[in-house]
Each structure stands twice: as structure tokens, then as C-alpha cells.
C-alpha positions as CSV (number, residue, x, y, z in Angstrom):
1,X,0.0,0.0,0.0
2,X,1.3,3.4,-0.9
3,X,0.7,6.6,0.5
4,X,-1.2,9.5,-0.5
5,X,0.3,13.0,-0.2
6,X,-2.3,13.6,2.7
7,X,-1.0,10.5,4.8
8,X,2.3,11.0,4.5
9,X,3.9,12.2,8.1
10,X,4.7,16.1,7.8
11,X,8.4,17.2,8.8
12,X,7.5,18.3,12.0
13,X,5.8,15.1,12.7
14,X,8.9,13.0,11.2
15,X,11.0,15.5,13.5
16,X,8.7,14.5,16.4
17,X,8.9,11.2,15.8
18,X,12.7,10.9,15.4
19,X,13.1,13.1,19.0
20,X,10.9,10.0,20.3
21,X,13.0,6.9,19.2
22,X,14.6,5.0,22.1
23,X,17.6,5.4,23.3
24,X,20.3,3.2,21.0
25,X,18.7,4.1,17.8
26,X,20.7,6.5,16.3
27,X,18.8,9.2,14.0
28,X,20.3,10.1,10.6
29,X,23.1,12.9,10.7
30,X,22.3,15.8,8.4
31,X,25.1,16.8,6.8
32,X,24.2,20.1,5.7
33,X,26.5,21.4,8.0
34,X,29.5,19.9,7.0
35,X,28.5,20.5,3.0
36,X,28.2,23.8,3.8
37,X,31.7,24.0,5.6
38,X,33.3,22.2,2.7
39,X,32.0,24.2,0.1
40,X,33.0,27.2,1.6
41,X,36.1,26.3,2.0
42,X,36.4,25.5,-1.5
43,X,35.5,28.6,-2.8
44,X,38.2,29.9,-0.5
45,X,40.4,27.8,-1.5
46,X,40.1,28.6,-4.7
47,X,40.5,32.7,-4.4
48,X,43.3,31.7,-2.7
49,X,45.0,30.0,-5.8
50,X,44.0,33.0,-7.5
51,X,45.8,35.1,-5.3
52,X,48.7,33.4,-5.4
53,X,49.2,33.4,-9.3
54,X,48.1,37.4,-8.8
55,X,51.3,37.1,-6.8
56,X,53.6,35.2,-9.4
57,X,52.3,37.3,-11.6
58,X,53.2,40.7,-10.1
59,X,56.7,39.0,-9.0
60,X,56.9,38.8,-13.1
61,X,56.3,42.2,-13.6
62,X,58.5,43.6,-10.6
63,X,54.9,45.4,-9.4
64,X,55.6,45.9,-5.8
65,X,52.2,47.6,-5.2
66,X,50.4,44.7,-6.8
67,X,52.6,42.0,-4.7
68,X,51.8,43.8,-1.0
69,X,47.8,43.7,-2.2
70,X,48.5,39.9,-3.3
71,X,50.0,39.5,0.0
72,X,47.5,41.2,1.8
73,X,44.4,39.2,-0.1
74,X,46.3,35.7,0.4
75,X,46.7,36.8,4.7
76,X,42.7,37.4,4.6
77,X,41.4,34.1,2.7
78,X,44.1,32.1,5.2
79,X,42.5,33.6,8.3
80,X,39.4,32.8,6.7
81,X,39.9,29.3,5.9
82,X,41.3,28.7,9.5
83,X,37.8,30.0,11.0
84,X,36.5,27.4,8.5
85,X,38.6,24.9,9.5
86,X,37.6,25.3,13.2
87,X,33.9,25.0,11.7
88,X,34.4,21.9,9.6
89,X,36.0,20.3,12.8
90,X,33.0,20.9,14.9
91,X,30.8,20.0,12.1
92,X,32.4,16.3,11.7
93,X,32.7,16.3,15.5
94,X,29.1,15.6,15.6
95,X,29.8,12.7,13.3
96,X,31.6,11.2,16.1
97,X,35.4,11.4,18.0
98,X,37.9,10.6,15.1
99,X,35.6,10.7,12.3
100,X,36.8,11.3,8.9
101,X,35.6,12.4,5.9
102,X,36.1,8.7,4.1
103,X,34.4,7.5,7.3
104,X,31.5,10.0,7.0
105,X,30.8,8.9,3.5
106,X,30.8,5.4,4.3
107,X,28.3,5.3,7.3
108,X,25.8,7.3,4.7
109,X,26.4,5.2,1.9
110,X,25.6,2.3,4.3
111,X,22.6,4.4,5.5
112,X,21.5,4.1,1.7
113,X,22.1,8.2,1.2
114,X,24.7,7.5,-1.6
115,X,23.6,10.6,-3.6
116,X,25.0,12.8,-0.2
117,X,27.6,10.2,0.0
118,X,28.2,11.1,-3.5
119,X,28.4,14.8,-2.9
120,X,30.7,15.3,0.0
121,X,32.8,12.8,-1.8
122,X,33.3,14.9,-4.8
123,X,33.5,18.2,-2.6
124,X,36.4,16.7,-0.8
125,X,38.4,15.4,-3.7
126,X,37.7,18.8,-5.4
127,X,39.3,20.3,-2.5
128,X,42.3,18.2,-2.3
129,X,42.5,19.1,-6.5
130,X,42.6,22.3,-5.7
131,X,44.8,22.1,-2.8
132,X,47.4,19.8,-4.3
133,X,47.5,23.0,-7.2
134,X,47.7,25.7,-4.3
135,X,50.8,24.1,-3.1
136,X,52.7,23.9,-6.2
137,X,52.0,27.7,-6.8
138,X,53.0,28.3,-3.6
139,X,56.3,26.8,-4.1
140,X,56.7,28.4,-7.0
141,X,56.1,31.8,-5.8
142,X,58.4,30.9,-2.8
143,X,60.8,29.8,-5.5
144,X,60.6,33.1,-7.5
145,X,61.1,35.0,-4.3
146,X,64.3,33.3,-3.5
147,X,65.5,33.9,-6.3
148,X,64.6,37.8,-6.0
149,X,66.1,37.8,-3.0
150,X,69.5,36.1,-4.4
151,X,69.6,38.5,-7.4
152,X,69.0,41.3,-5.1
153,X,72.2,40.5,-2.8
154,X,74.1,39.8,-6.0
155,X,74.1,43.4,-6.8
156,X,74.3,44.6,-3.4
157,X,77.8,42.7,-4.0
158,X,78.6,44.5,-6.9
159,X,78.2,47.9,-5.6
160,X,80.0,46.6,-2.3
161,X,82.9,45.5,-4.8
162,X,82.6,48.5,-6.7
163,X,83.0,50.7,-3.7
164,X,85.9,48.7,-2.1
165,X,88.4,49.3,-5.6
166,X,91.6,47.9,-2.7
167,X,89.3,44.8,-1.8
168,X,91.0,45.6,1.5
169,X,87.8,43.9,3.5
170,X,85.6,40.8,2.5
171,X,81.8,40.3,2.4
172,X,82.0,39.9,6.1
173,X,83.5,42.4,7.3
174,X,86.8,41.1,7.8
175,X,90.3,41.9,6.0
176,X,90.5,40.2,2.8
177,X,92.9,38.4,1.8
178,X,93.9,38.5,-2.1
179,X,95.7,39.6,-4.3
180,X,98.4,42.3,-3.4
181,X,97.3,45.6,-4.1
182,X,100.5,47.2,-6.1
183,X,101.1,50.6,-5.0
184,X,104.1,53.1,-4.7
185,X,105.4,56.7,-3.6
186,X,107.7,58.1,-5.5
187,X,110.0,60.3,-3.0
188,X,112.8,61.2,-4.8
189,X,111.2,63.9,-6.6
């Protein structure tokens, strides 16, 4: 027997009735809360990568303006992703001590919600994608600042070399030794 739109239970009675089952019988975890965390942090995640090739990109062009607003953009959506992080913790938190995503999606695919399964599934791998991505760029913008750094010293040692014609003291500080400098006073004129 099926039932009509006018017998089936109404979500405050299905609410009602799931408030009333016994103890031991465990009611089904939404997981709104969660898929809302996760996709947040996703679209975080992904201004972030964005503002980390902004960063390469200004590196590229020498734009110091546009690399302290990179900079600045990349410290917001961090501070942002840990407050999500902090959410997304408490959300799976409710799942149980030590749950995990992969655990998460398990227990509702055995609860015969594989669609949701399904969906937090993707949202997680999309994040780890996009994550995996965000760390390459990140080296690579740590990569192109070393070597800013490097070329920057390099001609800080040019001018030092340029301005010490004797070479009488060494990068440190200390007396150099090298090559003789030749030198003379002529006295008997």
C-alpha cells in the first residue's frame, strides 16, 4: 500500500517522531552542516590560488604595489579558511570522536544516502585538487622569491665591490685576503 500526499507524516511530525525513538537508535546525521563548511572552503580555497598566481604574476612584472595587495588578499582568505577549519571540525565532530571524511561517507552510503555520500565525496576530492594545485603555486612563488632575494644580494655585491676598488675587506667584514694591491710613492722627486 502506498501513501497519499495527505498521509504521509509532515516534517514536524517525522522530527517529532525521530526526537521520540529509544535510546540506541541513532537518527540520521544531516550533513548540511558539514556540506556547507566544505563548500566554503572551497571557494576559499580557490580565491586563494588565485591570489597566489596574482602574486607570481606581479613577482613577473616587478609590481611591488600589486605583490603587497597579493600578499594582503592571500593573509585574509588564510585567516578565513582557518575559522572554516575550526567550523568543519565541529561539524564532523558531531559525526563522532575521530571521524573522517572517508568514514563519513561510508556510514551514509551504508545508511542508503549514496547521492549525499556522492556529494561530499566529490567536494572533498575537489578540495584536495585544488589544494594539491595551491601548493605547487605556492612553491613556485616561494621559488621566484628566493630567487629575488638572491639576485637582489648579487648586486648589493657589486656595488660593495665597486666601492671597495683595494678589496682591502671581505663580504664579512673582515680583511680580505687576495691579491696584493701594487702601490708606490715616488720620494725622490
Amino acid at each position: 500500500m502506498t501513501r497519499t500526499t495527505q498521509e504521509r507524516p509532515t516534517r514536524q511530525a517525522q522530527g517529532t517522531r525521530i526526537a521520540q525513538m529509544p535510546r540506541g537508535v541513532q537518527a540520521a546525521h544531516s550533513i548540511e552542516p558539514l556540506q556547507s563548511v566544505l563548500r566554503e572552503s572551497l571557494e576559499i580555497t580557490r580565491r586563494l590560488l588565485d591570489a597566489t598566481r596574482s602574486h607570481r604574476a606581479a613577482i613577473s612584472r616587478a609590481d611591488a604595489s600589486a605583490m603587497g595587495e597579493s600578499v594582503r588578499r592571500q593573509a585574509e582568505l588564510v585567516e578565513a579558511l582557518g575559522a572554516l577549519d575550526a567550523k568543519r571540525r565541529e561539524a564532523m565532530r558531531a559525526w563522532g570522536d575521530g571521524a573522517t571524511l572517508g568514514t563519513i561517507v561510508e556510514r551514509i552510503t551504508r545508511e542508503g544516502r549514496v547521492r549525499e555520500g556522492d556529494e561530499l565525496r566529490a567536494l572533498g576530492n575537489e578540495i584536495r585538487k585544488i589544494g594539491g594545485t595551491l601548493q605547487r603555486e605556492q612553491a613556485s612563488v616561494r621559488l621566484a622569491c628566493q630567487m629575488l632575494v638572491a639576485h637582489g644580494e648579487g648586486l648589493v655585491e657589486q656595488v660593495r665591490r665597486r666601492l671597495s676598488h683595494a678589496g682591502t675587506y671581505s663580504r664579512r667584514g673582515g680583511m680580505h685576503v687576495g691579491q696584493p694591491v701594487v702601490s708606490g710613492l715616488d720620494l725622490v722627486r
